[in-house]
N, CA and C atoms as an extended XYZ file, in Angstrom:
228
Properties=species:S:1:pos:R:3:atomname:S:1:resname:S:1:resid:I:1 pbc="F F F"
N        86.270        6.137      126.197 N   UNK     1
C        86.342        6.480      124.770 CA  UNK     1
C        87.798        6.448      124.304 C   UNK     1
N        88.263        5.285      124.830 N   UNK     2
C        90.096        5.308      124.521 CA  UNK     2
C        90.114        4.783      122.645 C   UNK     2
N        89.378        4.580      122.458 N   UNK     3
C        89.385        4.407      121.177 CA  UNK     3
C        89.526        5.729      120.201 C   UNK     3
N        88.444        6.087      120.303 N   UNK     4
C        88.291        7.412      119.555 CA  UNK     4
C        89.582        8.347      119.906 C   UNK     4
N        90.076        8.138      120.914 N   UNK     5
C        91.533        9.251      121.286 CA  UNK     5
C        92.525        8.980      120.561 C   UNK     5
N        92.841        7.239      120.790 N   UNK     6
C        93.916        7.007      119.835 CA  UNK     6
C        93.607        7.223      118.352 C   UNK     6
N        92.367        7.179      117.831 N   UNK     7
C        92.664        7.381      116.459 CA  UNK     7
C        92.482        8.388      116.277 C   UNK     7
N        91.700        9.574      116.935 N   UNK     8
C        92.273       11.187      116.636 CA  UNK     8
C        93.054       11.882      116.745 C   UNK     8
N        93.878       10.851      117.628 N   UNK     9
C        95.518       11.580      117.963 CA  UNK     9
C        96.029       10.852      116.549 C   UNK     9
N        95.999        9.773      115.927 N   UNK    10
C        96.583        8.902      114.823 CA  UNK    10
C        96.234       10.132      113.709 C   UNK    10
N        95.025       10.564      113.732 N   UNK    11
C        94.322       11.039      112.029 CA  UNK    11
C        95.457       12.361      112.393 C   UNK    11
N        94.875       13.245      113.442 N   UNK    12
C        95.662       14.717      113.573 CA  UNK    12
C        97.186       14.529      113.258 C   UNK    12
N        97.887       13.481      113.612 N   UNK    13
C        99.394       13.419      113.152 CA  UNK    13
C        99.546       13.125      111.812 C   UNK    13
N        98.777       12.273      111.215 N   UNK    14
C        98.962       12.061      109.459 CA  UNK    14
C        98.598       12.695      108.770 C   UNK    14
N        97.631       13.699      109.112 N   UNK    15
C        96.613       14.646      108.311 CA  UNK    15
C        97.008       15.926      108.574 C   UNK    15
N        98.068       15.998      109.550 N   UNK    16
C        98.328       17.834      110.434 CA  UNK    16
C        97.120       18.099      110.141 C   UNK    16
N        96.382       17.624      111.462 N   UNK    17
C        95.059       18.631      111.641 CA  UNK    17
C        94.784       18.559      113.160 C   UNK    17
N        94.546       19.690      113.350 N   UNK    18
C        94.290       20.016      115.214 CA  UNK    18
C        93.794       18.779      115.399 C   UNK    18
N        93.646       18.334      116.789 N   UNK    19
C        93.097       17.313      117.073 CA  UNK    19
C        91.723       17.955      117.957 C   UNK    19
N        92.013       19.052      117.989 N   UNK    20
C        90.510       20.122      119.271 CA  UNK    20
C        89.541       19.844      117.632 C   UNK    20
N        89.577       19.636      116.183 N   UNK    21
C        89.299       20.065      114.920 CA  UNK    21
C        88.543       18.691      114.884 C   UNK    21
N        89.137       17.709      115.257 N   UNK    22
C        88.288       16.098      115.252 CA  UNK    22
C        87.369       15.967      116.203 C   UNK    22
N        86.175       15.150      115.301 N   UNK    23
C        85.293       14.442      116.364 CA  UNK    23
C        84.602       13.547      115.536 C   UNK    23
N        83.451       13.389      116.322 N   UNK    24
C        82.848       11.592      115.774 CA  UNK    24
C        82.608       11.758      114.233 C   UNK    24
N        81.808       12.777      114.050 N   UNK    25
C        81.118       12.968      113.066 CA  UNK    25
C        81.842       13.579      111.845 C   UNK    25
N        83.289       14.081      111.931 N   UNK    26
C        84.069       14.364      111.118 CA  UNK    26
C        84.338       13.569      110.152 C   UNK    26
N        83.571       14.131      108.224 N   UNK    27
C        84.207       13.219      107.771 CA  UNK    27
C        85.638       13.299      107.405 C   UNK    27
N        85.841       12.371      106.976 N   UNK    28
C        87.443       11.873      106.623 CA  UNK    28
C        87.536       12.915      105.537 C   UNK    28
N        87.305       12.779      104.413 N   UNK    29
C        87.614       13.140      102.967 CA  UNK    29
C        87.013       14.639      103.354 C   UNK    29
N        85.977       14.600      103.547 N   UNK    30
C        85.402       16.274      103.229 CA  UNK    30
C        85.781       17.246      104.012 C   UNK    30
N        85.919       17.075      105.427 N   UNK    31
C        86.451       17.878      106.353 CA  UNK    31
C        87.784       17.609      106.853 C   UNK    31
N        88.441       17.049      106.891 N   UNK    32
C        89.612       16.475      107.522 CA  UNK    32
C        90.825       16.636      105.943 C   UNK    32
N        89.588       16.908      104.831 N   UNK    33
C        90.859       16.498      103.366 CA  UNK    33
C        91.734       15.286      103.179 C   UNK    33
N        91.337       14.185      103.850 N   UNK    34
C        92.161       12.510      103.501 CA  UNK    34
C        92.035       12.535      102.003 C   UNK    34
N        93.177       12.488      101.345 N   UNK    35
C        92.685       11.621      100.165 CA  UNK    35
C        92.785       10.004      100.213 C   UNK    35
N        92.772        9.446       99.565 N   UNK    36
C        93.036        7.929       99.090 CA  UNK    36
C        93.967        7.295       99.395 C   UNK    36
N        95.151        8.039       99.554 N   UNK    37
C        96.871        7.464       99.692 CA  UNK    37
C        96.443        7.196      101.628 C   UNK    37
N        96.108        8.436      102.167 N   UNK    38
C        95.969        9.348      103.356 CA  UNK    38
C        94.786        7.828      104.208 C   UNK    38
N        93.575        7.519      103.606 N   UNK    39
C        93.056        7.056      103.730 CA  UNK    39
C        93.367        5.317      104.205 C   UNK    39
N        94.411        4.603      103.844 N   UNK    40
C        95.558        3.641      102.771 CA  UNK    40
C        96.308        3.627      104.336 C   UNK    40
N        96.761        4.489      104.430 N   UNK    41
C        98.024        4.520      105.116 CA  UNK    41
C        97.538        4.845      106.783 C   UNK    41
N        96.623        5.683      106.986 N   UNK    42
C        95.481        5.623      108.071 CA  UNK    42
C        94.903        4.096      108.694 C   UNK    42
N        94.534        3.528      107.923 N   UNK    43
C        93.968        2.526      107.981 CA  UNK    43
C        95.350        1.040      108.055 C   UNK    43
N        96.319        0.582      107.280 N   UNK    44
C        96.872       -0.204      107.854 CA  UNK    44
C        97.638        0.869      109.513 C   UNK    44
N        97.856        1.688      110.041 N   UNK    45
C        98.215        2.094      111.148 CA  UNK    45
C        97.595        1.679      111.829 C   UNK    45
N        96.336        1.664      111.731 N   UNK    46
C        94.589        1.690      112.382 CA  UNK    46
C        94.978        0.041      112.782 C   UNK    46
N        95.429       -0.624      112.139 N   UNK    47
C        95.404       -2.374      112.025 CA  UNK    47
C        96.626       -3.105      112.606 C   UNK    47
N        97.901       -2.169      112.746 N   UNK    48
C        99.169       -2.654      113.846 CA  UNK    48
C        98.321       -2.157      115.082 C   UNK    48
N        97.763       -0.651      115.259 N   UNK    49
C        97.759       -0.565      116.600 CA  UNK    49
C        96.472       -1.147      117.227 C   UNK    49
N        95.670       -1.532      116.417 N   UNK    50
C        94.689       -2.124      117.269 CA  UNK    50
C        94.259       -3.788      116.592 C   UNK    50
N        95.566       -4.266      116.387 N   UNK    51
C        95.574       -5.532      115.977 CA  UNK    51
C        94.212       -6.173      115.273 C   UNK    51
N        93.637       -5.440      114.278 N   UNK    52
C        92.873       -6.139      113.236 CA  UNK    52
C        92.928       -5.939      112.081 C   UNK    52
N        92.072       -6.706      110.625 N   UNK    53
C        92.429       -6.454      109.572 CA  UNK    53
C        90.979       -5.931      109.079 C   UNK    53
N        91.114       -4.939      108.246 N   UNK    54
C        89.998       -4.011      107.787 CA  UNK    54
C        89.639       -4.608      106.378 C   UNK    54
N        88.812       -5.102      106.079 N   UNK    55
C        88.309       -5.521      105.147 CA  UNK    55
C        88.208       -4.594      103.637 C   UNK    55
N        89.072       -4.507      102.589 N   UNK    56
C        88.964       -3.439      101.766 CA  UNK    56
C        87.453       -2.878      101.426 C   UNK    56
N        86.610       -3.839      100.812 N   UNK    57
C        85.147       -3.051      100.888 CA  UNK    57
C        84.386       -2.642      101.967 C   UNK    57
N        85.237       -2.417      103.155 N   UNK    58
C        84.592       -1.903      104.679 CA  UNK    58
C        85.790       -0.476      104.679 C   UNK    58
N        86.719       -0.476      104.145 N   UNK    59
C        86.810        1.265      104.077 CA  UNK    59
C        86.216        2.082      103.073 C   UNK    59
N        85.958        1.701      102.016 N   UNK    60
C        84.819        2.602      101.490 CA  UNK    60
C        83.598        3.146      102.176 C   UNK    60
N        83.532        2.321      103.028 N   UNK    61
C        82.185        2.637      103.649 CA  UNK    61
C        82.447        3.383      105.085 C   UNK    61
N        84.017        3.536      105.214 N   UNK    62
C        84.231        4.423      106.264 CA  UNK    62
C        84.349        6.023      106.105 C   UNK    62
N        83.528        6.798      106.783 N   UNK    63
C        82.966        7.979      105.674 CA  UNK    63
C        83.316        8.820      106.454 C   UNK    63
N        83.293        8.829      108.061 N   UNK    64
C        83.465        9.505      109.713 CA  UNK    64
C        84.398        8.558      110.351 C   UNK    64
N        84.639        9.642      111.057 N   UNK    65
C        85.907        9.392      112.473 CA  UNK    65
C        85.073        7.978      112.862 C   UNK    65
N        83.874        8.665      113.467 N   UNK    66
C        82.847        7.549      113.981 CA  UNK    66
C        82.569        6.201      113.441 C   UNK    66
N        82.509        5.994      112.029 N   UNK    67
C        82.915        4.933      111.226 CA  UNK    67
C        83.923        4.641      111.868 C   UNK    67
N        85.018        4.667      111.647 N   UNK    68
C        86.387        4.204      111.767 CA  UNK    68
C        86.157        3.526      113.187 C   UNK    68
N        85.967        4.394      114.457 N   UNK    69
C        85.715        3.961      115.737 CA  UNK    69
C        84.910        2.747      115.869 C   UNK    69
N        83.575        2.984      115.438 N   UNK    70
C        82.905        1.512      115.657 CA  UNK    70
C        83.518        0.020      114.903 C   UNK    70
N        83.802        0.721      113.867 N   UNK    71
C        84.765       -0.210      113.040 CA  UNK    71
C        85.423       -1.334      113.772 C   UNK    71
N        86.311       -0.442      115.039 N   UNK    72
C        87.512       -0.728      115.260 CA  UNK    72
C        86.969       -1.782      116.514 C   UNK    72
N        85.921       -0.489      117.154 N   UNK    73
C        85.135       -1.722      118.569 CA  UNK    73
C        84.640       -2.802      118.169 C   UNK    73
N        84.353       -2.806      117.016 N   UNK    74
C        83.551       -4.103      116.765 CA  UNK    74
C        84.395       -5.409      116.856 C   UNK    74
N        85.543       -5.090      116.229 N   UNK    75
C        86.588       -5.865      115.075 CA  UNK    75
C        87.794       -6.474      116.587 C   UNK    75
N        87.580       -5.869      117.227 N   UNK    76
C        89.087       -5.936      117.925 CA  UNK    76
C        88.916       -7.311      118.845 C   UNK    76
């Protein structure tokens, strides 16, 4: 699950939020408080470190950590 680590160690450093506080099912916006900028800036990080490009109408639809993760397995 080296995926999901690096990007909960990624969200907990941009978001100051525990990282014991993340998991799959965490959403972004409602529990975690990402706004839009947060969201933006998450996501090209998300795309140097795991060398892909996120399709803008495929982060709207990223709603959970877990989103983001499969996202990333799929794509890479």
């Amino acid at each position: 699950m080296a995926t999901f680590d690096t990007v909960k160690s990624m969200i907990a450093k941009q978001l100051k939020v525990d990282e014991s506080k993340i998991t799959l099912e965490s959403r972004l916006v409602e529990d975690l408080k990402a706004d839009s900028a947060n969201v933006m800036v998450m996501i090209m990080d998300l795309e140097d470190q795991f060398g892909i490009m996120v399709e803008d109408d495929q982060i709207m639809k990223m709603k959970t950590v877990g989103d983001v993760v499969d996202y990333i397995e799929k794509h890479q």
